[in-house]
C-alpha positions as semicolon CSV with decimal commas, in nm:
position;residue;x (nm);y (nm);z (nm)
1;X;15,993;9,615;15,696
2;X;15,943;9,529;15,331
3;X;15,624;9,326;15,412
4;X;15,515;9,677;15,610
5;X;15,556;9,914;15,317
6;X;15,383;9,668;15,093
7;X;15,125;9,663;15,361
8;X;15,082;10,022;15,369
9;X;15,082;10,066;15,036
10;X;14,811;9,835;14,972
11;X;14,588;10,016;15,243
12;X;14,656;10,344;15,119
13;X;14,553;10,222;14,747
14;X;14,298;10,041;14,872
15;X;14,139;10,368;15,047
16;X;14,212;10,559;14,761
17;X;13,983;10,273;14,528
18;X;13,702;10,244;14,821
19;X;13,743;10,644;14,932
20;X;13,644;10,944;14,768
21;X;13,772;10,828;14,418
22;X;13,614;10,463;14,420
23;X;13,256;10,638;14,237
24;X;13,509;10,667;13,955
25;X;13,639;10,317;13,924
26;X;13,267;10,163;13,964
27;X;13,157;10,400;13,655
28;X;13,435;10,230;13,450
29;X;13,381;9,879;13,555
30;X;13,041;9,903;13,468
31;X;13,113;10,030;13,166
32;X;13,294;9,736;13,060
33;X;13,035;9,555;13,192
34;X;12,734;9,669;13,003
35;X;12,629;9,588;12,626
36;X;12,398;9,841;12,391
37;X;12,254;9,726;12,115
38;X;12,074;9,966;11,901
39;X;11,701;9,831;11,769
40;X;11,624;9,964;11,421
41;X;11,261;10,044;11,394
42;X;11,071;9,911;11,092
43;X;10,990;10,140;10,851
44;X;10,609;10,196;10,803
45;X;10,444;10,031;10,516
46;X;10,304;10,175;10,208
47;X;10,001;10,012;10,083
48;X;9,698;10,081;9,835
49;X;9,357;10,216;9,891
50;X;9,276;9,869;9,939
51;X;9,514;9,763;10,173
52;X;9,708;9,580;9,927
53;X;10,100;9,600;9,973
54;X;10,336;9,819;9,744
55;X;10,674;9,900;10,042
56;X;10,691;9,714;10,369
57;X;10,994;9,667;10,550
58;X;11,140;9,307;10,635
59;X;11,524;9,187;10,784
60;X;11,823;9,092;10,660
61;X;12,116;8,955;10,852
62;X;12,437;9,178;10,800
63;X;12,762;8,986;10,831
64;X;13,029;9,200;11,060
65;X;13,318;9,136;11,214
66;X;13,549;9,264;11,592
67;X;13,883;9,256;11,409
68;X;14,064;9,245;11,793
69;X;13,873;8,849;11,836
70;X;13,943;8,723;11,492
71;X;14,234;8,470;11,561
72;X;14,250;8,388;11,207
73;X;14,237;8,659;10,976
74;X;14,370;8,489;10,638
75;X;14,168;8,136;10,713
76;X;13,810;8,362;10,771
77;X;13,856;8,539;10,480
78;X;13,941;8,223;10,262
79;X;13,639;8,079;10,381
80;X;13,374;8,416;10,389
81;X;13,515;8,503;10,057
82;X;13,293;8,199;9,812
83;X;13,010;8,300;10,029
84;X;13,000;8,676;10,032
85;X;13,143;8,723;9,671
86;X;13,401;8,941;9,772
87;X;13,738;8,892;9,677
88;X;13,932;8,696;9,981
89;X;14,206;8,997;9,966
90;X;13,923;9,272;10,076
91;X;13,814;9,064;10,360
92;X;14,171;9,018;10,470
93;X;14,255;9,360;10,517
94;X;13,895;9,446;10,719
95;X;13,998;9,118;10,933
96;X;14,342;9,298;11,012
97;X;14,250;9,641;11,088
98;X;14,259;9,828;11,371
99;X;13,897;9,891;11,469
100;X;13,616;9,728;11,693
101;X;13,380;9,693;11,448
102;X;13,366;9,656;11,104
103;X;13,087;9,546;10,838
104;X;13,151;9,274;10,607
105;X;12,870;9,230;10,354
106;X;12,547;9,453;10,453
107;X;12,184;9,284;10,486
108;X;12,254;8,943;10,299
109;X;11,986;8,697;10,197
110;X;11,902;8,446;10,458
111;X;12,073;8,120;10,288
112;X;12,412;8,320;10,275
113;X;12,392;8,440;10,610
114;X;12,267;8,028;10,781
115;X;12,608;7,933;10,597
116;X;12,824;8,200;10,765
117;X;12,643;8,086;11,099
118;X;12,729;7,766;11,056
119;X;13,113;7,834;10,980
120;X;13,116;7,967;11,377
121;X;13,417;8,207;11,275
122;X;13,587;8,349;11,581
123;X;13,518;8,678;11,567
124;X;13,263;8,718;11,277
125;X;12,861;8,805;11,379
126;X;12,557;8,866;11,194
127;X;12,370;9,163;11,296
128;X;11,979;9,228;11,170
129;X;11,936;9,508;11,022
130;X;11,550;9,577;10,867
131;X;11,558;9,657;10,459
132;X;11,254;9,748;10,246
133;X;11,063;9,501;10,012
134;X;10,820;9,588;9,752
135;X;10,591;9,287;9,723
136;X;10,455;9,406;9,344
137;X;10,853;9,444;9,208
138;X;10,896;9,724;9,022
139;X;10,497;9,830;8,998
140;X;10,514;10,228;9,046
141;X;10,860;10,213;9,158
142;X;10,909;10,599;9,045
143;X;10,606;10,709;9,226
144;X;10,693;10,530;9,546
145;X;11,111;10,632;9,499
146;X;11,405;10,422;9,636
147;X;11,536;10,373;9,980
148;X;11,957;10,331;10,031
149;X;12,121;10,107;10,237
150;X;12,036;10,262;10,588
151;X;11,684;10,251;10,473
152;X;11,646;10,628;10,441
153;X;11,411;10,772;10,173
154;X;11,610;10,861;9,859
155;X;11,299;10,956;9,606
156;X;10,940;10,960;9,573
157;X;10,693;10,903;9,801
158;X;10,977;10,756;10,018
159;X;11,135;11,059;10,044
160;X;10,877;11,280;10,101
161;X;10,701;11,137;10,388
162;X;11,091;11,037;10,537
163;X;11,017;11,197;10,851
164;X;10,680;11,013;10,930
165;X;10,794;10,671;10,757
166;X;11,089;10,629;10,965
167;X;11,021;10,505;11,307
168;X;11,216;10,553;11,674
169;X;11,517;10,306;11,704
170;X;11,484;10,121;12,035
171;X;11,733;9,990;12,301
172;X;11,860;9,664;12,469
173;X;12,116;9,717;12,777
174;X;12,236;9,424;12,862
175;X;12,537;9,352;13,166
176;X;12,817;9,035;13,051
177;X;13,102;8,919;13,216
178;X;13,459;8,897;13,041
179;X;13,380;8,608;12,897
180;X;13,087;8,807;12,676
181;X;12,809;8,590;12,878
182;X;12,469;8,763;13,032
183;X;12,490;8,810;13,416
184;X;12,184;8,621;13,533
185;X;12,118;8,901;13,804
186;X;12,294;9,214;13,576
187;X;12,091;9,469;13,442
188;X;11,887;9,421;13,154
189;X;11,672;9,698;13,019
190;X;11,449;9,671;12,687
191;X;11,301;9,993;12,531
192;X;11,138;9,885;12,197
193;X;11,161;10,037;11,863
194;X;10,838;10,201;11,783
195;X;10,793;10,147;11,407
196;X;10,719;10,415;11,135
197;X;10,378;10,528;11,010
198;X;10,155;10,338;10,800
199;X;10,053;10,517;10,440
200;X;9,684;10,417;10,276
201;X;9,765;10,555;9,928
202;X;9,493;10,672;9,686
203;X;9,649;10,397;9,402
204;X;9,452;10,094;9,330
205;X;9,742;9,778;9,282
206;X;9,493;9,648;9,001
207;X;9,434;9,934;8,762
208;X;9,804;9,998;8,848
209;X;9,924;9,674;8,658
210;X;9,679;9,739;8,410
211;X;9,828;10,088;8,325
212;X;10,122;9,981;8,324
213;X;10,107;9,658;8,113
214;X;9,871;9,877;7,872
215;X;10,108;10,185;7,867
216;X;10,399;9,900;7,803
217;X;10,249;9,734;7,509
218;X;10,149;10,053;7,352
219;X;10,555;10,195;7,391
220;X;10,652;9,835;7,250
221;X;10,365;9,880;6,962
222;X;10,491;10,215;6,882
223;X;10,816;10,251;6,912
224;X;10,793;10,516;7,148
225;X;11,064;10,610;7,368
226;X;10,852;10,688;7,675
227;X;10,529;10,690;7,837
228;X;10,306;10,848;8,074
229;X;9,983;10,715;8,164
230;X;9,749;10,855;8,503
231;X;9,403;10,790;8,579
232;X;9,206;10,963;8,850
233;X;8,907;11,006;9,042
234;X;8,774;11,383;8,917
235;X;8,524;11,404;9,203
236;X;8,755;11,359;9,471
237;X;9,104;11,408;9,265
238;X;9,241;11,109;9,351
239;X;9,528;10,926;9,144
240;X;9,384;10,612;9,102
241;X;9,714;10,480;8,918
242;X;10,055;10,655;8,765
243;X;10,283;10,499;8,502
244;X;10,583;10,645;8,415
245;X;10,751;10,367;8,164
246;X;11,095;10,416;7,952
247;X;11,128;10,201;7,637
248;X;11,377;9,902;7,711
249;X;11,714;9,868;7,576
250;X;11,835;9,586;7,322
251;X;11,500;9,420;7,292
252;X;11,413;9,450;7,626
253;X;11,104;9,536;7,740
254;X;11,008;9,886;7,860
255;X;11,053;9,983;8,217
256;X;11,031;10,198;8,488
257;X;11,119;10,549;8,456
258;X;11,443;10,710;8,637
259;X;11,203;10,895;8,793
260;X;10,828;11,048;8,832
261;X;10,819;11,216;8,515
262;X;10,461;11,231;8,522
263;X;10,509;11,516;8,773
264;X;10,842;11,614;8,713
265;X;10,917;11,639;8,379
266;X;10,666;11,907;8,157
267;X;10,622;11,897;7,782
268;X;10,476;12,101;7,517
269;X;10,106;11,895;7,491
270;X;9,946;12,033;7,177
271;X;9,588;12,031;7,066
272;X;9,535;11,949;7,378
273;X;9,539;12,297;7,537
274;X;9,244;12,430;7,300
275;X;9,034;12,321;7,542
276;X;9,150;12,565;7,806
277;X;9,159;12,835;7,508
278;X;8,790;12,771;7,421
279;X;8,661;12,708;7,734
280;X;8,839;13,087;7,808
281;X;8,678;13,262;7,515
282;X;8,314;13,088;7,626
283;X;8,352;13,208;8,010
284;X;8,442;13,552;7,853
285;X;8,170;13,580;7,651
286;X;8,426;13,657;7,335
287;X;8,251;13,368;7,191
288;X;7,988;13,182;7,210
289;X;7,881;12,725;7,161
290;X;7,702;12,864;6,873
291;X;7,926;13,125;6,691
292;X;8,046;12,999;6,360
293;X;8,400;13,076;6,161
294;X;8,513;13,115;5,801
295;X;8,810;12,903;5,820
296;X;9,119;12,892;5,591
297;X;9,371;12,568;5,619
298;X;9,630;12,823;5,677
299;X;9,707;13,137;5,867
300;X;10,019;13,397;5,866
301;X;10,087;13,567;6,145
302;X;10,466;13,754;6,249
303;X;10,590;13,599;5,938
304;X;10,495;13,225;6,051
305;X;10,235;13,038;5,860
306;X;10,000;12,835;6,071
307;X;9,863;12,552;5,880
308;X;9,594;12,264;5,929
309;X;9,701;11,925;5,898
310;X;9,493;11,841;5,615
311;X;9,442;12,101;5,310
312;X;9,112;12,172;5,276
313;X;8,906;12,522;5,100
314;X;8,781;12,816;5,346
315;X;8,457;12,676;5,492
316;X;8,273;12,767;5,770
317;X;8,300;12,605;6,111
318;X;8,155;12,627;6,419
319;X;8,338;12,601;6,729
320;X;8,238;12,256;6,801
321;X;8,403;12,144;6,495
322;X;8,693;12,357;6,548
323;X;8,744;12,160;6,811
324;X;8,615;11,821;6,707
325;X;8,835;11,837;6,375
326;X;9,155;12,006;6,612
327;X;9,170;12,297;6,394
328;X;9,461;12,455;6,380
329;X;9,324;12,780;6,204
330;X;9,012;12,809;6,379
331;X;9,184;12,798;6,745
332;X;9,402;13,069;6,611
333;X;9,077;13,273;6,495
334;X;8,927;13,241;6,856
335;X;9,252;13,342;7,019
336;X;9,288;13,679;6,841
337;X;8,913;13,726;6,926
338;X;9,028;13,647;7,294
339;X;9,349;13,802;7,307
340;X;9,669;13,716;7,507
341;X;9,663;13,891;7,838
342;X;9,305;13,672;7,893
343;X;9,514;13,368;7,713
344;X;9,723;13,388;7,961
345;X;9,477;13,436;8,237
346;X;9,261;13,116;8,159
347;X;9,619;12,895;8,114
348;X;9,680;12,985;8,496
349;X;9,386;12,991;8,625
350;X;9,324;12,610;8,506
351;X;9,662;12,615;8,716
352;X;9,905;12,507;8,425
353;X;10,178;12,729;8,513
354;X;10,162;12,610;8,897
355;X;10,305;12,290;9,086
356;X;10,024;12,098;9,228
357;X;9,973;12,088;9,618
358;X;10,097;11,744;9,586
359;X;10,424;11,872;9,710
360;X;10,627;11,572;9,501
361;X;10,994;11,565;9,529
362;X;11,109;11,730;9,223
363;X;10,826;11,844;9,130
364;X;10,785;12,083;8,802
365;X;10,589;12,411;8,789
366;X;10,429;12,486;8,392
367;X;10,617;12,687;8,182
368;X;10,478;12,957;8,070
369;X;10,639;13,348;7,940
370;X;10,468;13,618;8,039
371;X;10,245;13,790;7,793
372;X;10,518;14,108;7,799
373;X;10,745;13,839;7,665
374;X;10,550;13,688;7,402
375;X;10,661;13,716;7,061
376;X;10,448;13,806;6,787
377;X;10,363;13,466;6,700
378;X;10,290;13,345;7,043
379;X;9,938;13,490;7,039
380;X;9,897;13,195;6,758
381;X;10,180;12,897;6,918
382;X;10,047;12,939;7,283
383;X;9,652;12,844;7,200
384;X;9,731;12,553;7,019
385;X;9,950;12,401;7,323
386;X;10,306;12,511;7,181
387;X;10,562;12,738;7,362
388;X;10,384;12,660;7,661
389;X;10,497;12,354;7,880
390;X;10,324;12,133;8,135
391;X;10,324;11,843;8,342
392;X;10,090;11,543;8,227
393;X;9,934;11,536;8,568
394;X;9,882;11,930;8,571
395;X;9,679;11,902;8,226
396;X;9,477;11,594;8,386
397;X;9,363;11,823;8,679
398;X;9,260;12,115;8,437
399;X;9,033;11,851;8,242
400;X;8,891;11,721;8,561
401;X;8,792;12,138;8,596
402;X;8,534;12,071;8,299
403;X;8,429;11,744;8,414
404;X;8,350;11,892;8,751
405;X;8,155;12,119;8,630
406;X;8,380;12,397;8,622
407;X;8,568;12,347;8,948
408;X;8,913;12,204;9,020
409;X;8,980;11,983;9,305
410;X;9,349;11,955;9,411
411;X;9,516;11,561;9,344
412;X;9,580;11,374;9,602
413;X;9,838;11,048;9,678
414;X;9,778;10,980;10,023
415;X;9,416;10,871;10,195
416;X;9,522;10,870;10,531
417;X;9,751;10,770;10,737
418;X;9,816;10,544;11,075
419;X;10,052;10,630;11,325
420;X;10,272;10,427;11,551
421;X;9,991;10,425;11,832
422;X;9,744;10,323;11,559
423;X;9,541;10,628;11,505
424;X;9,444;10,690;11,193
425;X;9,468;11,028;11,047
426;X;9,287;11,121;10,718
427;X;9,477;11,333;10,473
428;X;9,281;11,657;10,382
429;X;9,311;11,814;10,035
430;X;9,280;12,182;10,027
431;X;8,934;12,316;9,936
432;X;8,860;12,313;9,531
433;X;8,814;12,615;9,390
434;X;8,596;12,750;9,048
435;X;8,813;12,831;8,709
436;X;8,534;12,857;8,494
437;X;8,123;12,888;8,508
438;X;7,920;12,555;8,557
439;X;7,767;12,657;8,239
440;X;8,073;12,751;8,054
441;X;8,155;12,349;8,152
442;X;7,842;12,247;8,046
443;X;7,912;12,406;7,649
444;X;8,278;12,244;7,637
445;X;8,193;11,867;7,747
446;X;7,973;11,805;7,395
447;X;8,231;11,980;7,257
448;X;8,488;11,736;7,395
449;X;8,215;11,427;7,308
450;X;8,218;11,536;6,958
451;X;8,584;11,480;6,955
452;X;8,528;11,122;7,033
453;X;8,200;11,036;6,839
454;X;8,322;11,142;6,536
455;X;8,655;11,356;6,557
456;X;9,003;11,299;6,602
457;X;8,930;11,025;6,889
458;X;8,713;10,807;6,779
459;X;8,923;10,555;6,901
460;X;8,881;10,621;7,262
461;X;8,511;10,547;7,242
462;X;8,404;10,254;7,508
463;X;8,087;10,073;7,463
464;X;7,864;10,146;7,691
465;X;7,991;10,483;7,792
466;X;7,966;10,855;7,702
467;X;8,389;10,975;7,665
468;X;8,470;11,333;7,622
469;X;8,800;11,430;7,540
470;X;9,092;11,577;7,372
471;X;9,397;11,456;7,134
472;X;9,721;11,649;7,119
473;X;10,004;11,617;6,890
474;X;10,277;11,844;6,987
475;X;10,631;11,857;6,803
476;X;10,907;11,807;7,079
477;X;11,113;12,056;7,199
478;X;11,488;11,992;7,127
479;X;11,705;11,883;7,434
480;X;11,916;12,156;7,382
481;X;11,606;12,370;7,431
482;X;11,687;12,550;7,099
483;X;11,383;12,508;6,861
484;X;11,185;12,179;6,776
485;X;11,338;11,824;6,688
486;X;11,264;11,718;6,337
487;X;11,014;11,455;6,294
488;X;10,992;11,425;6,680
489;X;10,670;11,453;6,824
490;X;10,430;11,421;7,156
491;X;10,101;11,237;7,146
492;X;9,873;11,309;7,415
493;X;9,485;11,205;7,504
494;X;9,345;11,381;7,757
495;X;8,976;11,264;7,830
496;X;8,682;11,137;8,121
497;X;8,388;10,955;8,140
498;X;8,100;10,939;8,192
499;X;8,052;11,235;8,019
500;X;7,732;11,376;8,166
501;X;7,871;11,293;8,529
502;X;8,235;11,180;8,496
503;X;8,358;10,962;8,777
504;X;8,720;10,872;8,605
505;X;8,950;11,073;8,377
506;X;9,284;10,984;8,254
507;X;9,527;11,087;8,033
508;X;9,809;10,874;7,816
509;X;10,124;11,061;7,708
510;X;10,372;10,900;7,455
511;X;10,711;11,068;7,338
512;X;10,817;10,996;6,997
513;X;10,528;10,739;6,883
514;X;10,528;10,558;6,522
515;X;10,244;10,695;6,406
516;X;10,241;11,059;6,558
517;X;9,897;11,127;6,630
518;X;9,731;11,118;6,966
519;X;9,388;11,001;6,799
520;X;9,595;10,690;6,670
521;X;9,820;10,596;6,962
522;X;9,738;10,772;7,319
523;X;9,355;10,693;7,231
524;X;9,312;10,369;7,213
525;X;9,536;10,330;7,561
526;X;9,268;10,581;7,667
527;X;9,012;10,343;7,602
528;X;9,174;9,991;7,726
529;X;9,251;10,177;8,057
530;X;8,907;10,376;8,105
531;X;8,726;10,082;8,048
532;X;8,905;9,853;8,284
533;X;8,900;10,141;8,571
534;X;8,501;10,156;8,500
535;X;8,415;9,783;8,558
536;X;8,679;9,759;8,835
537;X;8,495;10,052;9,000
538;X;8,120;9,908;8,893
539;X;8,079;10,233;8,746
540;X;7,746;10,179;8,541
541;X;7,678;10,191;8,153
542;X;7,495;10,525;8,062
543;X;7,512;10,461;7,659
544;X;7,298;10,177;7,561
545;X;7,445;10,197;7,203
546;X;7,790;10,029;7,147
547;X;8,031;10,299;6,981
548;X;8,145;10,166;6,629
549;X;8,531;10,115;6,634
550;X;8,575;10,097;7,010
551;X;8,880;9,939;7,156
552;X;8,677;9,682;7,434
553;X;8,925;9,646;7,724
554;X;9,051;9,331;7,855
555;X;9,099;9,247;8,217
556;X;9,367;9,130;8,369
557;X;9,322;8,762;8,433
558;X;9,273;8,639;8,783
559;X;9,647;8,459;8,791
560;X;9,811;8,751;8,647
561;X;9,870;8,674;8,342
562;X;9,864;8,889;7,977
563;X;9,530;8,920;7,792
564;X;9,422;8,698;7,522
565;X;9,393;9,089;7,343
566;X;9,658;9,287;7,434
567;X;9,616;9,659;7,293
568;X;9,665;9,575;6,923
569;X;9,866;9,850;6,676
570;X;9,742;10,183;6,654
571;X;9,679;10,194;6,276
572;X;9,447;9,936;6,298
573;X;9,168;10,124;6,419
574;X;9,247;10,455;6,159
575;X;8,902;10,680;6,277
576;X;8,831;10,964;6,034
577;X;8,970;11,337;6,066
578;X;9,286;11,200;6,266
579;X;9,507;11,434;6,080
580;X;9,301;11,684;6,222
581;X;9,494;11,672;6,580
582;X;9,829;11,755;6,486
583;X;9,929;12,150;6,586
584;X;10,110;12,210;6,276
585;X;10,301;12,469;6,509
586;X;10,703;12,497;6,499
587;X;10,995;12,658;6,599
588;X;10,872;13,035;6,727
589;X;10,938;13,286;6,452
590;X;10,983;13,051;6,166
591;X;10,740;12,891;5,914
592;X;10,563;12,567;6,104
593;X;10,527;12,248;5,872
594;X;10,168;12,076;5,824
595;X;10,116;11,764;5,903
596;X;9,987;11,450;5,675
């Protein structure tokens, strides 16, 4: 009778298992049977307009651990600890706890992760896992941003294009037995990852170093605290390099910037910004290439006296020396002629007070009041480039404006781009559009060539070439935002080339340089930087004279290594009428201090 109800009961189980419910039980057992494995897809690659590699993605092993088949928790971690570099009581307690799953030491270098291999610890697995590499180091590390440990885009370019960069994970389904082996005839299904889009940026790896080495020296040279250096491609306004460099710590030498100052941080550039006022006054017919002014070295206006930064007796000038000599005085003159509500018209419409259709993470708009909120000095500050902030790239683009021939044509980072499938999609900046005349263009540029032949720049002539530009020396906003710092002040050189049909421009920015001026210290960077960009692009000589004083740029040698001339100290090369660039402008509403 007992051997009957066990009988029964068996059947009736059994029918229970194989019957209606047994759909149930074969879920679960299959379950237990089958292994996923997530595939990572590789992150697409960043590279240069040449091809050349800045971000590509690579693997690491990650060292993890199923705490449930570790047999012996204190005699792995005793012998994982000297490896990994963790201390042996960490590992202990990841060994012991409760989970399935638990990582160890994330993405490892190979050599650590063969040793861990060969321990063949019950229990303890390497996983791959892909990371990101940048082949160059730290060349334009705050342009192209940061990645974290998943590999998702944390800043920069990186962050940004996040979406596009980061590929579809793929899938492995495999079917083991208890014993964790594969079953020969079990299921086993592959989808692969499909990897992330490939980026073709505008950079060029080359001219990149050489900005930044340049940029580097110069900060070193100086004593500068930071630098900004970009050079671009004014026909087709793209960035041909971007340095953003921080002065080094303790003797150390400078490096990369926290982040992409060059579009995220503004400043207030100086003598800079009389280009946009002249070129204003010119369209408007206010003044005209030809018009001469009686001009003090100093000027009152709302109780704040505007000075020149050398003393000199009223003489006349006209408005190519105004600007060739950075005239304080004389920009003032032409302002009150213009007036502020057209000021403020021209400052815009060059596009100052607007981000850039770059879209960079972070990126700043200009800084500029409203003329309703000006005070009664600003109609004096705002011409000569202070109480008015901007981004170093934003003032590059409005001097491309002139050097196009009155038209600006957006920047652009990215060339084109190639998808997972491999079809290639070029990136399409949005349609330029006219600021000023073609004529009014054609009065400024001798204007701006006068600055270099035998103004405030001569030292960022280039032999061979025609160079129009502009110096800026700008005293620097306290952090505190409440007035100017004493004895702080931003150099800036803002210039292109060839003059007559300019097919590079760049501009060097350097915070807190010893000596002040632009002319003296953003200049000659100007001209080591130009001059490298122009043979590395085979852009042709159209001076046959040599300019007197030049700095002659170096290139980089073929194995990498420094120059036999590195860009030498600023006062070295001391061109005439340098005191000319600095603003002289200070703190709104109180009495601004010449310059020596």
């Amino acid at each position: 009778m007992v051997l009957t109800v066990a009988f029964v009961a068996v059947v009736v189980r059994l029918g229970a298992v194989q019957g209606p419910g047994g759909r149930r039980f074969a879920l679960v057992g299959k379950a237990q049977r089958l292994r996923t494995a997530t595939l990572p897809a590789p992150r697409g690659a960043i590279l240069d307009r040449n091809g050349e590699a800045l971000a590509i993605s690579s693997r690491l092993r990650t060292v993890w651990a199923d705490p449930q088949e570790v047999r012996d928790p204190a005699g792995a971690a005793h012998a994982l600890a000297p490896l990994l570099q963790l201390d042996e009581p960490g590992i202990r307690a990841k060994l012991t706890s409760s989970g399935g799953f638990v990582y160890l030491a994330r993405k490892v270098e190979d050599p650590v992760a063969d040793k861990v291999a060969s321990l063949r610890l019950q229990g303890i697995s390497l996983l791959e896992e892909p990371t990101r590499i940048d082949p160059a180091g730290s060349l334009a590390a705050p342009l192209l941003g940061r990645v974290d440990l998943d590999d998702k885009g944390l800043s920069g370019l990186e962050l940004q294009y996040e979406k596009q960069l980061t590929g579809t994970a793929g899938q492995l389904v495999v079917e083991k037995d208890p014993a964790g082996r594969d079953i020969a005839a079990g299921i086993h299904e592959l989808k692969a990852a499909a990897p992330g889009a490939e980026f073709l940026l505008t950079l060029d790896r080359a001219l990149q170093y050489e900005t930044e080495r340049a940029l580097s020296a110069q900060i070193v040279a100086t004593q500068a605290k930071a630098g900004i250096a970009i050079v671009m491609d004014p026909q087709t306004g793209e960035v041909l390099s971007m340095a953003n460099l921080t002065a080094g710590v303790g003797g150390a030498p400078p490096g990369p910037s926290p982040d992409n100052a060059a579009v995220t941080h503004v400043y207030e550039p100086g003598s800079v910004n009389k280009m946009i006022t002249v070129a204003g006054a010119i369209e408007d017919g206010t003044v005209r290439p030809t018009d001469t002014f009686v001009v003090p070295d100093q000027l009152s206006m709302a109780g704040s006296t505007f000075h020149d930064a050398e003393p000199h007796g009223t003489e006349e000038m006209p408005v190519n020396r105004i600007v060739a000599d950075s005239s304080n005085v004389g920009t003032i003159m032409i302002a009150k002629k213009q007036g502020k509500e057209r000021i403020d018209h021209y400052i815009r419409a060059f596009g100052l007070s607007d981000r850039t259709n770059l879209n960079f993470p972070g990126e700043s708009s200009g800084l500029l009041p409203k003329p309703a909120d000006w005070s009664g000095s600003s109609l004096a500050t705002v011409p000569i480039g202070q109480g008015v902030a901007v981004t170093a790239l934003q003032m590059l683009v409005a001097y491309n404006s002139i050097a196009n021939g009155g038209v600006q044509v957006p920047p652009t980072l990215v060339k084109r781009v190639v998808d997972a499938g491999g079809k290639v999609h070029d990136v399409r900046p949005p349609a330029p559009r006219r600021v000023v005349s073609e004529a009014t263009a054609r009065a400024v540029v001798p204007m701006l060539q006068e600055v270099v032949a035998d103004g405030t720049a001569t030292a960022a002539a280039i032999p061979g070439y025609s160079v129009a530009g502009k110096t800026g020396t700008a005293q620097k906003v306290r952090d505190d935002g409440a007035g100017y710092k004493d004895g702080a002040y931003i150099a800036t050189f803002a210039g292109f080339l060839p003059a007559e049909s300019p097919r590079l421009s760049a501009i060097v920015v350097l915070d807190e340089p010893t000596p002040i001026f632009g002319g003296l210290v953003s200049a000659p960077v100007f001209s080591q930087l130009a001059g490298f960009a122009a043979r590395l692009m085979r852009i042709p000589p159209d001076v046959a004279s040599v300019a007197m004083g030049a700095v002659v740029p170096t290139p980089v040698p073929a194995d990498g290594s420094a120059p036999a001339s590195p860009v030498g100290t600023p006062a070295s090369v001391p061109p005439p009428g340098i005191a000319g660039d600095a603003t002289g402008a200070g703190t709104l509403g109180r009495t601004p201090t010449s310059r020596p």
